[in-house]
C-alpha positions as CSV (number, residue, x, y, z in Angstrom):
1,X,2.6,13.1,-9.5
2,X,0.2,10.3,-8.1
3,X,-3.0,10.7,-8.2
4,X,-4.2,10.4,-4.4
5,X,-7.9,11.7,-5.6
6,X,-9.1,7.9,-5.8
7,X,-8.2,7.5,-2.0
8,X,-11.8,8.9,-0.5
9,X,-11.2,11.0,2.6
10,X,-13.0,8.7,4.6
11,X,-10.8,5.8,4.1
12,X,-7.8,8.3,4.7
13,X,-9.4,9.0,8.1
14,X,-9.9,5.6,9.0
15,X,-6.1,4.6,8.2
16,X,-4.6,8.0,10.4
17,X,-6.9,6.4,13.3
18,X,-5.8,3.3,13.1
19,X,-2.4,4.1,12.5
20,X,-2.9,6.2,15.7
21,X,-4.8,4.2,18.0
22,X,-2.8,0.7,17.2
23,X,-0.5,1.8,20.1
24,X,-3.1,0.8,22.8
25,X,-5.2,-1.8,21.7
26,X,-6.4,-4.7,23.7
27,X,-5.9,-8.5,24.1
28,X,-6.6,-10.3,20.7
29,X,-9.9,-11.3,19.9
30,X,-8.3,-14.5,17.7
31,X,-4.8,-15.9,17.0
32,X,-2.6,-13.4,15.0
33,X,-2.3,-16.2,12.5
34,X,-6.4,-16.1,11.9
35,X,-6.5,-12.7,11.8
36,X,-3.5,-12.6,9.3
37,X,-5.0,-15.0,7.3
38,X,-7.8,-12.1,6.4
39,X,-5.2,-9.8,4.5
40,X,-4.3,-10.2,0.8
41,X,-1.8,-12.3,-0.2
42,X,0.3,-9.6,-1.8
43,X,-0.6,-7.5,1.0
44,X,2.0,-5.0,1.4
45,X,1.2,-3.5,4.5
46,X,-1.3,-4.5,7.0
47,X,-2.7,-2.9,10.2
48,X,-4.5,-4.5,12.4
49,X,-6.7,-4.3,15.7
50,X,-7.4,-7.5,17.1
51,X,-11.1,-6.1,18.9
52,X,-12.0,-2.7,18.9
53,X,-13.9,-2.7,21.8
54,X,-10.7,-4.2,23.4
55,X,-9.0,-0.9,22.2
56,X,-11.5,1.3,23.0
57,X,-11.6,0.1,26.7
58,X,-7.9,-0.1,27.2
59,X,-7.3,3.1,26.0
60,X,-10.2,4.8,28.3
61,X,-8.6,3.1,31.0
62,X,-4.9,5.0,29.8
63,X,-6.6,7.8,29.3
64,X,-8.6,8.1,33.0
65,X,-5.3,6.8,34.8
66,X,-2.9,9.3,33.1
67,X,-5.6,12.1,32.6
68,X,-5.2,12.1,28.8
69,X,-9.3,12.1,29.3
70,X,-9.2,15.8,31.0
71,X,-7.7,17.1,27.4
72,X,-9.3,14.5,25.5
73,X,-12.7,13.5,26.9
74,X,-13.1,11.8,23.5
75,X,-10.8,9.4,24.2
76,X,-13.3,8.1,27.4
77,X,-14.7,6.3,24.4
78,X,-12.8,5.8,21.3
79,X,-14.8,3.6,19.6
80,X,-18.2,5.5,20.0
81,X,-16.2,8.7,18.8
82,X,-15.0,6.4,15.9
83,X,-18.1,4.9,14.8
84,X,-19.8,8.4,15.2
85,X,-16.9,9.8,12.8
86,X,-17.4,7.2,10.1
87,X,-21.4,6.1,10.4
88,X,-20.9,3.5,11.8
89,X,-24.5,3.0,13.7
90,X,-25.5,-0.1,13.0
91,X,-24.4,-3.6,11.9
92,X,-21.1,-3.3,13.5
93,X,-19.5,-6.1,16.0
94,X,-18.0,-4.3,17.8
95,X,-16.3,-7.0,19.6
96,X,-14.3,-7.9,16.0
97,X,-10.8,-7.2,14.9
98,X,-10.4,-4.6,12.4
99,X,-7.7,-4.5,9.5
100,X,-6.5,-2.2,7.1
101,X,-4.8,-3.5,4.0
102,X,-2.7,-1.6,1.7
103,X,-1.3,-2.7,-1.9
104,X,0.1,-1.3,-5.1
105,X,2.7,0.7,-3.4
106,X,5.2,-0.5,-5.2
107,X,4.1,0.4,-8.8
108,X,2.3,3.9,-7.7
109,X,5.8,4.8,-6.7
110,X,7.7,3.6,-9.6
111,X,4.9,4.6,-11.7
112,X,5.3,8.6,-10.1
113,X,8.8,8.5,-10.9
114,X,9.0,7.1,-14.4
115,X,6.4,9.2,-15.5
116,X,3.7,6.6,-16.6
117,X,1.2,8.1,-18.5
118,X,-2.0,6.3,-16.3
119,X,-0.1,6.7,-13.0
120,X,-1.9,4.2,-10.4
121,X,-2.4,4.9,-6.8
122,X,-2.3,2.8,-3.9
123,X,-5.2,0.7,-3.0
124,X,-6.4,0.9,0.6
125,X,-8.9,-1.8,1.6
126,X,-10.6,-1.4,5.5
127,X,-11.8,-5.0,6.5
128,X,-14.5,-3.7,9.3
129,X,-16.2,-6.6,11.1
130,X,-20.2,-7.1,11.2
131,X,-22.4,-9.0,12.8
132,X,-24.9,-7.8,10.2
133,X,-24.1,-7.2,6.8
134,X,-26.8,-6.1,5.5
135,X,-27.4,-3.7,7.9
136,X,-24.4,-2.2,8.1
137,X,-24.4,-1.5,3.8
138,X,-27.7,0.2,4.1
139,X,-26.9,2.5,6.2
140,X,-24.4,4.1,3.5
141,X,-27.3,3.6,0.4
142,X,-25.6,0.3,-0.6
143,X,-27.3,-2.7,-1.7
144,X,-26.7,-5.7,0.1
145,X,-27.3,-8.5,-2.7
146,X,-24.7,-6.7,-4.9
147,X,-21.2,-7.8,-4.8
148,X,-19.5,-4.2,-5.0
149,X,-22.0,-2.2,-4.0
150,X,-22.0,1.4,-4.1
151,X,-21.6,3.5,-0.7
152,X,-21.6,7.1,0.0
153,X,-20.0,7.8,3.4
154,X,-20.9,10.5,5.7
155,X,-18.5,13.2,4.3
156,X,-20.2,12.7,1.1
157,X,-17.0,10.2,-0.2
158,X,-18.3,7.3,-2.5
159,X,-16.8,4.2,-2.3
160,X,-18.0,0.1,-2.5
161,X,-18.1,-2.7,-0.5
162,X,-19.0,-6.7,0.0
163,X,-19.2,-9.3,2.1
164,X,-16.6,-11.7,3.3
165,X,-16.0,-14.1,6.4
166,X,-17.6,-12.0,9.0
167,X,-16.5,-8.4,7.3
168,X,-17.6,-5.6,5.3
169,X,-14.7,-5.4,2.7
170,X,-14.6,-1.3,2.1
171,X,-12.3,0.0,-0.6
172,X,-12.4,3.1,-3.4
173,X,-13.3,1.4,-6.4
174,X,-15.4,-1.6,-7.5
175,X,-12.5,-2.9,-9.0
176,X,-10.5,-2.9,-5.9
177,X,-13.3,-4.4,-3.4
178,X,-14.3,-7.2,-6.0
179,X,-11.0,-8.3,-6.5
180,X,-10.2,-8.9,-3.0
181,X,-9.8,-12.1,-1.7
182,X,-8.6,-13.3,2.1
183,X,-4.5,-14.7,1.2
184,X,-4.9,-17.4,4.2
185,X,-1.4,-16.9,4.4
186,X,-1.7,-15.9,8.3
187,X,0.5,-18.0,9.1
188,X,3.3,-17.7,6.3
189,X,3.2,-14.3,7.0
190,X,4.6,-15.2,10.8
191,X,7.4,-18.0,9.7
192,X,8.7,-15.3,6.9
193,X,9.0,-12.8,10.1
194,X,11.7,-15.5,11.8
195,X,12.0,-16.6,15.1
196,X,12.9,-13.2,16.6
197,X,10.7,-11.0,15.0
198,X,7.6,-13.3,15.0
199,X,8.0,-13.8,18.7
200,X,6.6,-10.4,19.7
201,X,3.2,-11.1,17.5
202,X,1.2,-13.6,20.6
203,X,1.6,-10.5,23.1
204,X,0.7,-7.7,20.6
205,X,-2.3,-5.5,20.7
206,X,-1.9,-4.8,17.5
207,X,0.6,-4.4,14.8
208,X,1.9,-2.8,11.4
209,X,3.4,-5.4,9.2
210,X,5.3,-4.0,6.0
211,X,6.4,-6.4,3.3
212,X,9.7,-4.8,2.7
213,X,11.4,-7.1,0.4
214,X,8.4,-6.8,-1.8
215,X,8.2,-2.7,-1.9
216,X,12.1,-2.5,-2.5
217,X,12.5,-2.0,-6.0
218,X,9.9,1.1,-5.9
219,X,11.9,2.2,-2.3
220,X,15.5,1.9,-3.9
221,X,13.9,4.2,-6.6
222,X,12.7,6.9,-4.2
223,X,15.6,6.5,-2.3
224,X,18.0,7.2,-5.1
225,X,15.4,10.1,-6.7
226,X,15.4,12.0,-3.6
227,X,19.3,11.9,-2.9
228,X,19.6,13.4,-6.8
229,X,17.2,16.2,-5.6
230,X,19.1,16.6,-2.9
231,X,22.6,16.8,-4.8
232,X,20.7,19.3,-7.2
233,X,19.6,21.6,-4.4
234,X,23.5,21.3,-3.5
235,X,25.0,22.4,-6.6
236,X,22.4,25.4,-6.7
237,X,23.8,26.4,-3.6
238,X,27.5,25.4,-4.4
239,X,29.1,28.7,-5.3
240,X,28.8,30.0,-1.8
241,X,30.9,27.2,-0.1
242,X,34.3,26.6,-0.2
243,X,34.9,23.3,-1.9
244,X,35.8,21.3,1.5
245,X,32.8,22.4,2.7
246,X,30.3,21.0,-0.2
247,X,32.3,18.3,-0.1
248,X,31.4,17.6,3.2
249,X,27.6,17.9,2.1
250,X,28.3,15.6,-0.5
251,X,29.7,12.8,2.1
252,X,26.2,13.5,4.0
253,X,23.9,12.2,0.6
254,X,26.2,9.5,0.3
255,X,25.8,8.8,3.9
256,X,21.8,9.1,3.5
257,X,21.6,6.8,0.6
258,X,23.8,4.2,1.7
259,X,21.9,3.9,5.0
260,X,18.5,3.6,3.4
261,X,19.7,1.6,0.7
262,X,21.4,-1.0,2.7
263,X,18.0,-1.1,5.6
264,X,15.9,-1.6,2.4
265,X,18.4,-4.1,0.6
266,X,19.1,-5.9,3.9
267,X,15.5,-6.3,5.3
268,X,13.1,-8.8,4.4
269,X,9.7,-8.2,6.7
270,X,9.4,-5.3,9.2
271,X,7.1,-5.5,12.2
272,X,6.0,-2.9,14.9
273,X,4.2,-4.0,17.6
274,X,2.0,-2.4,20.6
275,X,1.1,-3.7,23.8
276,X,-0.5,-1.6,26.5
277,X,-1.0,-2.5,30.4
278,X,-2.0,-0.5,33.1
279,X,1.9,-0.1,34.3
280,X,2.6,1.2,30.7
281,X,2.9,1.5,26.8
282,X,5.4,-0.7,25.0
283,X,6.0,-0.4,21.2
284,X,8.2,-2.9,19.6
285,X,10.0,-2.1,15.9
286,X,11.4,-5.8,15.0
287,X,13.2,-6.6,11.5
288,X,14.0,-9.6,9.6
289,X,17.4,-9.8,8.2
290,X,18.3,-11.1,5.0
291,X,21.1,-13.3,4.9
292,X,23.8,-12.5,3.0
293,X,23.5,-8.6,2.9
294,X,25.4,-6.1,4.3
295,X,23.1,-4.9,6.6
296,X,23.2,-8.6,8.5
297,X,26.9,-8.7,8.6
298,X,26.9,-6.2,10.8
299,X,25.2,-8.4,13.4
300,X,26.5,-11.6,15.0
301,X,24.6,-14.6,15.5
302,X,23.2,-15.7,18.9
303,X,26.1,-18.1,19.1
304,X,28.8,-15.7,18.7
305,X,27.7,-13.1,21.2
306,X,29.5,-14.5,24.7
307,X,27.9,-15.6,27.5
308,X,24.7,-12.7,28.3
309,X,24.8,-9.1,28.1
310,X,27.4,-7.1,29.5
311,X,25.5,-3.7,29.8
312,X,23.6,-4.9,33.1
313,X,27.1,-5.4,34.6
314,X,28.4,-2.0,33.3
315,X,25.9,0.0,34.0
316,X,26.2,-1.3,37.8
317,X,29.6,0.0,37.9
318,X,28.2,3.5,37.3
319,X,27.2,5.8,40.7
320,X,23.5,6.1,41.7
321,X,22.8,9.6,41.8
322,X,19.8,11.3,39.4
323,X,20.9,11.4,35.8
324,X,19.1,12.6,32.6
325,X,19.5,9.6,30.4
326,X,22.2,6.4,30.7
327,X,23.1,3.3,28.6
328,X,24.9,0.4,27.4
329,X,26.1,-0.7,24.8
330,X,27.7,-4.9,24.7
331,X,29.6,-5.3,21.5
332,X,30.1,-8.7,21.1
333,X,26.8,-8.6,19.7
334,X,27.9,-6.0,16.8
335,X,30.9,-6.5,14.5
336,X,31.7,-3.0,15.1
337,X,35.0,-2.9,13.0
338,X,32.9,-3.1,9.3
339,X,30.9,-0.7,10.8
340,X,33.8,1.4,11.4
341,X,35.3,1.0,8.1
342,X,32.4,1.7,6.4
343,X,31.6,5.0,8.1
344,X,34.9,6.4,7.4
345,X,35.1,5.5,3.7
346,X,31.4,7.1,3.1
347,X,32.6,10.4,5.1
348,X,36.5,10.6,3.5
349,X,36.9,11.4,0.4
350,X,39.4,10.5,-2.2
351,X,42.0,13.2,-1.2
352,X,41.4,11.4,2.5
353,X,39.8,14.4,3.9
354,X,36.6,13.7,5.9
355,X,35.9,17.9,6.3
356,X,33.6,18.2,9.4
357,X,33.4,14.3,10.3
358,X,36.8,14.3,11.6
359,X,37.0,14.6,15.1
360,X,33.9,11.8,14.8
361,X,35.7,9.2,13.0
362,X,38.9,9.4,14.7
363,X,37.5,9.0,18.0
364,X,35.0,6.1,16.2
365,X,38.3,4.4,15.2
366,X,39.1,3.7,19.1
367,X,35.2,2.1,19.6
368,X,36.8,-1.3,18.0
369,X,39.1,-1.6,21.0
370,X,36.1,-1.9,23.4
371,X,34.1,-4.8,24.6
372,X,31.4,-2.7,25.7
373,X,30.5,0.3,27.6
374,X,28.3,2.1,30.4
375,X,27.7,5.8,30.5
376,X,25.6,8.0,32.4
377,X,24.8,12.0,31.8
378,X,24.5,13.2,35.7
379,X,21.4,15.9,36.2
380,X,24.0,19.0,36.5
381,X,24.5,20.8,39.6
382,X,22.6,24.7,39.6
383,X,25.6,26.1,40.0
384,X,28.0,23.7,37.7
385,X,25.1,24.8,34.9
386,X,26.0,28.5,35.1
387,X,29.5,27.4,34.9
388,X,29.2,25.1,31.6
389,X,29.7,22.0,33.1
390,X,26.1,21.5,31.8
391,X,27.9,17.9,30.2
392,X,28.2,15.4,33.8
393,X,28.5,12.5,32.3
394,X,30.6,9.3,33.3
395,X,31.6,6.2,31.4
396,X,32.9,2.9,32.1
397,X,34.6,1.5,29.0
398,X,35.1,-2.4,29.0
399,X,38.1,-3.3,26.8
400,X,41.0,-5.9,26.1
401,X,43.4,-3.5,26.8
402,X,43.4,-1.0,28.8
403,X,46.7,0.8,28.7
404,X,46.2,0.7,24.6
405,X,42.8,3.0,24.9
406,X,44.6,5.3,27.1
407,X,47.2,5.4,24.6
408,X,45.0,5.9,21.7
409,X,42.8,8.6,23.6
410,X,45.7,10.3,24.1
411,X,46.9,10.4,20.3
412,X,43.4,11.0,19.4
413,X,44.2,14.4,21.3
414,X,47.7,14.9,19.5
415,X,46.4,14.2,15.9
416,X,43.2,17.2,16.8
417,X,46.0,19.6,17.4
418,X,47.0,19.4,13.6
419,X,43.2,19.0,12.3
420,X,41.8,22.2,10.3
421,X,38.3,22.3,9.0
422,X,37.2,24.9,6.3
423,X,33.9,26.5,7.1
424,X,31.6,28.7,4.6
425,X,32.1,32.3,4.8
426,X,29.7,33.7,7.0
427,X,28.7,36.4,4.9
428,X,28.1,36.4,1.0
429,X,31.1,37.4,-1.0
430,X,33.0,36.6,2.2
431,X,36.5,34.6,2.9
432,X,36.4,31.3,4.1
433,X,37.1,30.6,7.8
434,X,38.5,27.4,9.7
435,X,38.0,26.0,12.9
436,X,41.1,24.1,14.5
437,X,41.3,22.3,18.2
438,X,43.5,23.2,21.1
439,X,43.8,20.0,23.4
440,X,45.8,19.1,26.3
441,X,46.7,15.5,27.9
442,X,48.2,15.5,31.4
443,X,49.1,12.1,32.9
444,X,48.8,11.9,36.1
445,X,47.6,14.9,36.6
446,X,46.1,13.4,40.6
447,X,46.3,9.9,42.3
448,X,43.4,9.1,44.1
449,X,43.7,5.7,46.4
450,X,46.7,4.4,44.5
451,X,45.0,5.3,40.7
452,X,46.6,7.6,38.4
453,X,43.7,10.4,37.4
454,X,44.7,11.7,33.7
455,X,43.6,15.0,32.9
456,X,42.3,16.0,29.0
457,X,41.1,19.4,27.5
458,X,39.6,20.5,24.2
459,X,39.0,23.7,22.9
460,X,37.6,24.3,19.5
461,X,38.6,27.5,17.9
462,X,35.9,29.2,15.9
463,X,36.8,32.0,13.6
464,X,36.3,35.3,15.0
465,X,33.5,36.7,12.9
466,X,31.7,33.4,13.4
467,X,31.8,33.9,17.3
468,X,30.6,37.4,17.1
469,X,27.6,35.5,14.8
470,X,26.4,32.8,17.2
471,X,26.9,35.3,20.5
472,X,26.8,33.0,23.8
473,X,26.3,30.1,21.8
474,X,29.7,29.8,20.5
475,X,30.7,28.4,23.9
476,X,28.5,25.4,23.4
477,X,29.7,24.9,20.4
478,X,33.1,24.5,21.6
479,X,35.0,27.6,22.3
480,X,34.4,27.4,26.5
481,X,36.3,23.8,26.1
482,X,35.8,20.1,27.4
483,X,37.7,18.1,29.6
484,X,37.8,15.8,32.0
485,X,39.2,13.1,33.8
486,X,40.4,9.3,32.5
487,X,41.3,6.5,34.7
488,X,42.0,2.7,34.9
489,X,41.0,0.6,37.3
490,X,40.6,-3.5,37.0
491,X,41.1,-3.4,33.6
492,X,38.3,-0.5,33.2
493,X,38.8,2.8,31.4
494,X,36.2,5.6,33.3
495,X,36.7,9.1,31.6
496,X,34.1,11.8,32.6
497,X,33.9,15.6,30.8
498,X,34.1,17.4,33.6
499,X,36.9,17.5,35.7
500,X,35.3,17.0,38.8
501,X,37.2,15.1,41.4
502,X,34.4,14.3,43.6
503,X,33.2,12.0,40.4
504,X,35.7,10.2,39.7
505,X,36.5,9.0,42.6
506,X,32.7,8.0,43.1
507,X,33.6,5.8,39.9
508,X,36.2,4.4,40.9
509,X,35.1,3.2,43.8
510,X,31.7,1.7,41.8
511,X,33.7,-0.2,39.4
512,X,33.7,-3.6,41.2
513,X,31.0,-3.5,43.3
514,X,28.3,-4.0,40.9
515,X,25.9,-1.8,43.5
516,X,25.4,1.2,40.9
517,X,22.9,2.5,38.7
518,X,20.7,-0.1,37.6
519,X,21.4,-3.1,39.9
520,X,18.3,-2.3,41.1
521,X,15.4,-0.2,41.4
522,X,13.3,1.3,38.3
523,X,16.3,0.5,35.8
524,X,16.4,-3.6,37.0
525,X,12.7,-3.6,37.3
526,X,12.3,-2.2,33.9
527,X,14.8,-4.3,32.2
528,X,13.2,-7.5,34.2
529,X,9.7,-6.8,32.9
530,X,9.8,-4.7,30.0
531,X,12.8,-4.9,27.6
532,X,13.8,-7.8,25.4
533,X,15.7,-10.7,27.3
534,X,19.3,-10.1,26.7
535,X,19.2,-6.6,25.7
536,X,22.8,-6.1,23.4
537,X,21.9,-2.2,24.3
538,X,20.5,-0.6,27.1
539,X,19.0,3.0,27.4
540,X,17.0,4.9,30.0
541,X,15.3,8.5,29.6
542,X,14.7,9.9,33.1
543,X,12.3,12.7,32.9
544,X,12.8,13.3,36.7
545,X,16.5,14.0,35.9
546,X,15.4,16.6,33.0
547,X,12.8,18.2,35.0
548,X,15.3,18.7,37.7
549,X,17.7,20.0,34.9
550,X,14.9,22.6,34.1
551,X,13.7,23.7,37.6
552,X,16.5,26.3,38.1
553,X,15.6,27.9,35.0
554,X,11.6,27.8,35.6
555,X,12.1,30.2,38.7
556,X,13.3,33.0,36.7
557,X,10.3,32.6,34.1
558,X,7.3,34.5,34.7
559,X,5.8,31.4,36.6
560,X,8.4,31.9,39.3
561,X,7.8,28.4,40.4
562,X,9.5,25.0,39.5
563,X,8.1,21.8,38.3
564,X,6.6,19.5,41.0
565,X,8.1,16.1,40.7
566,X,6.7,13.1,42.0
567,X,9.0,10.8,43.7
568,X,10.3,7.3,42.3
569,X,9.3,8.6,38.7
570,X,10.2,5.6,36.3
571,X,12.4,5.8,33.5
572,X,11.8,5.4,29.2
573,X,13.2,2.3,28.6
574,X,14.5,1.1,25.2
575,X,16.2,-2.1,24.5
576,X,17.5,-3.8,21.5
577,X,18.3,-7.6,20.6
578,X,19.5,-9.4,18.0
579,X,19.8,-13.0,17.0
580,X,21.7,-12.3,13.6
581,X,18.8,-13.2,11.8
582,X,16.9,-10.4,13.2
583,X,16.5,-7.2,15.3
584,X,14.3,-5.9,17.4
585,X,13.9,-2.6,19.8
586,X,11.7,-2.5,22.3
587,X,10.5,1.3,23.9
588,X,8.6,1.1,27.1
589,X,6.9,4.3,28.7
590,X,5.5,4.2,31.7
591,X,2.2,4.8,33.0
592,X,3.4,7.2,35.5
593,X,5.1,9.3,33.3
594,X,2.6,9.9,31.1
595,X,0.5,10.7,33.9
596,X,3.6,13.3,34.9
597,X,3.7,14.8,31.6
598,X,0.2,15.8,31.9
599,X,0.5,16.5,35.2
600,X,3.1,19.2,34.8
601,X,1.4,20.8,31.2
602,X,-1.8,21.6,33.1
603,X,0.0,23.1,35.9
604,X,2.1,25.1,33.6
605,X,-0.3,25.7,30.5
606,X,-2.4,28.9,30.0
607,X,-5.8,29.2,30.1
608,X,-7.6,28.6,27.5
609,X,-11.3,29.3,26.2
610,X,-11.6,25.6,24.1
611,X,-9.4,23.8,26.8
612,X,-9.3,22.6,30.5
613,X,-8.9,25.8,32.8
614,X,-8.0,25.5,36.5
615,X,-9.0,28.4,39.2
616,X,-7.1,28.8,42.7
617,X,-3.6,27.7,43.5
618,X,-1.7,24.8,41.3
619,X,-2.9,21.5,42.4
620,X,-0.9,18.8,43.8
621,X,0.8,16.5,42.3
622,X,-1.2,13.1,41.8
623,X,-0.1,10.2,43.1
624,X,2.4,7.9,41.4
């Protein structure tokens, strides 16, 4: 195995909080490209904090607005509590950016798995800035005049240092510290990121850059070693499933490998990004492509993605009402057919039989008919919950055709009817079971204003034994049934899963007025300000929508009382774009909701000795 012993624990802890407190750093202190120009040039990863102060004030400002501080009082002053932590009393500019520079990934991995004899580990160098030097190594027994010198950290962890442009260079061995040397590569690093990718670097508050084309020799390897594990733990376990079954395990490391193996084969850098404002957090997970892979071809370029998004359009031509979580999806910016074909020749095997992953491919086979789609999952009604219709969800497909998705919906239905799955035995030494689909299609099943409503149903049957197993959860997984309802209108497809009449004639009547959910309010505001300009894919978390889910259930807990719930709560926003030479996704949480979340778990939690502890009546919510 590696030898991690070299890594001192105080370097460790310096890496987890910087790794941790990247997310809400401030404004930088100098370009990115200067700052950049500090790491290695074989730098394999890099973390960086443009000025710590920066951080350390932004994120007591986070902390007092969303009442992290009342859980956290440390957080009030992050810096203080860091410098405290790590010794840092004097010497320190604490105005500076701070970086953390890892190398040698690549052969301490390939090294662990091919058994080298002397097996290296990863060198981690912290670049802390100083506005005195000397200082700042005498506080740790070093020696200022030596190039290397020898430290001894709080925690009793040696390690060395020097001196270079405005930083103490800290690392684990001499060798390490007096071999580094600033790359000046700032801003190489930035044009190898692409257009895209780089553009999200001038508003960061700080950033994890990873090298991926350089580490992908060592991450194919790991990739490929864990998968063999994974197939070994398989055939250990083998001789108590049916063959079918394993199979269908089988598919699933094929699946695992071929995903990692074609992010790691098709990416060249990888970026994620943090910027924090008083409205909210925003982190940003951006990739460079690399031409010619597989992984790019299953993105178009700018040029050959139509005229804008269609996912603000479709998700306008969804009802307002309060929902748990809603989306888009624009495929003209996907080529969605080789992603298609190469889903269902990783999941079928040679005797065509794709086991479990069935019902999913079939119904994957009908995405490539679709331009693009809007969908919303409703908050349930009380009494629909106790029902099952739990799943009130809506969806506006956008397609060439829309008699030909009706068509293939409905044979999608047909060809479930003569679908058998083989399941384990439930008990050792036992037979194997199956689990087969009942469905139903009826067309025109109502006519509402002139539209013919279909009507669909399907059951899953579970064997008996297995129902008796899972108890009440057997209806979830399938045996209580889904259905709903399936419409055109103007060359839209809406189906829902419940067959609620009241719903889809709300649909219908949104599809071509372009007044729904998000044409406005917290969804337009949020794509306006937050997510990437042309978003190809749209999606919102409402935690309004899944408190109101939960409140009919928190009255019948020992609390007896429901979660308070501010109004005009804000959304999660996520976002992704694509140029074709790169991808990025953009998450955006709220202020507000954070300030919710903590909110409602100090309301709720128990007192505790070591934590925050409340007398009298809950409090009020703050305000939002």
């Amino acid at each position: 195995m590696m030898n991690r012993s070299r890594i001192p624990r105080t370097l460790m802890t310096v890496f987890a909080t910087a790794a941790t407190l990247f997310g809400v750093a401030r404004g930088q202190a100098q370009p990115m490209d200067a700052l950049l120009n500090t790491a290695s040039e074989g730098a394999e990863i890099v973390v960086a904090v443009p000025s710590m102060s920066g951080l350390s004030q932004k994120l007591a400002d986070f902390s007092s607005a969303t009442g992290i501080d009342t859980l956290a009082p440390e957080m009030s002053d992050a810096l203080g509590a860091l410098k405290q932590e790590m010794g840092w009393a004097e010497g320190l500019d604490d105005d500076g950016p701070m970086l953390l520079v890892v190398d040698g990934i690549t052969e301490a991995i390939q090294a662990e798995f091919n058994d080298t004899p002397e097996q290296p580990a990863p060198q981690f160098v912290m670049l802390v800035p100083v506005s005195d030097y000397d200082t700042f190594v005498k506080q740790f027994g070093g020696d200022p005049a030596v190039d290397g010198t020898a430290l001894v950290f709080p925690r009793g962890d040696d390690g060395f240092g020097k001196q270079l442009d405005g930083y103490a260079v800290l690392g684990d061995t001499r060798e390490t510290v007096a071999a580094y040397t600033a790359g000046g590569r700032g801003r190489a690093m930035i044009d190898a990121l692409g257009e895209m990718v780089g553009a999200h670097l001038p508003t960061s508050d700080a950033l994890i850059y990873v090298d991926v084309a350089a580490m992908a020799p060592a991450l194919e390897l790991a990739i490929k070693e864990s998968v063999k594990e994974m197939r070994g733990q398989m055939e250990r376990q083998g001789q108590s499933m049916p063959a079918s079954w394993g199979g269908m395990m089988d598919s699933f490391a094929d699946a695992y490998q071929d995903v990692a193996l074609t992010f790691v084969q098709g990416t060249n850098k990888y970026l994620v990004t943090a910027e924090l404002d008083d409205a909210g957090v925003a982190f940003t997970g951006a990739i460079k492509l690399k031409a010619g892979t597989e992984l790019a071809s299953y993105f178009k370029p700018t040029d050959q993605q139509g005229d804008g998004s269609a996912v603000p359009g479709l998700l306008a031509s969804l009802p307002e009402s309060p929902y748990i979580f809603a989306g888009g999806f624009d495929a003209d910016a996907f080529n969605v057919d080789k992603l298609v074909e190469k889903l269902n020749a990783t999941f079928t095997g040679a005797d065509g039989n794709a086991g479990m992953m069935t019902p999913a491919l079939e119904s994957m086979r009908i995405l490539t008919q679709i331009d693009g789609y809007g969908s919303v999952f409703y908050t349930p009604e009380p009494a629909a919950m106790m029902t099952g219709g739990f799943f009130t969800s809506l969806t506006v497909y956008d397609v060439d055709d829309s008699a030909a998705f009706v068509a293939a919906q409905k044979a999608y239905l047909e060809k479930l009817k003569t679908t058998t799955i083989t399941l384990p035995a439930t008990q050792a030494g036992g037979n194997p079971g199956s689990m087969t689909f009942n469905t139903e299609f009826v067309e025109k099943d109502l006519v509402i204003d002139g539209v013919d409503i279909h009507r669909f149903q399907v059951n899953t049957v579970l064997p008996p034994e297995m129902m008796q197993q899972f108890g009440p959860m057997a209806a979830v997984m399938g045996n209580a049934g889904s259905g709903g309802y399936m419409a055109i209108k103007d060359g839209k497809v809406l189906v829902t899963t419940v067959t609620d009449p009241q719903l889809i004639t709300r649909g219908l009547k949104a599809v071509g007025e372009d007044t729904g959910l998000g044409s406005g309010g917290a969804i337009a505001k949020l794509r306006k300000d937050a997510l990437p300009a042309n978003a190809t894919v749209e999606l919102y978390v409402s935690l309004d929508g899944i408190a109101r889910t939960a409140n009919p259930f928190m009255i019948m807990t020992p609390l007896g009382r429901p979660i308070t719930i501010p109004d005009n709560l804000p959304p999660i926003a996520t976002g992704l774009s694509t140029d074709g030479q790169g991808v990025g996704v953009r998450t955006y949480v709220p202020t507000a909701l954070v300030k919710f979340g903590i909110d409602t778990y100090l309301d709720f939690a128990p007192p505790a000795q070591d934590g925050p502890q409340r007398d009298g009546p809950p409090r009020a919510p703050r305000a939002y």
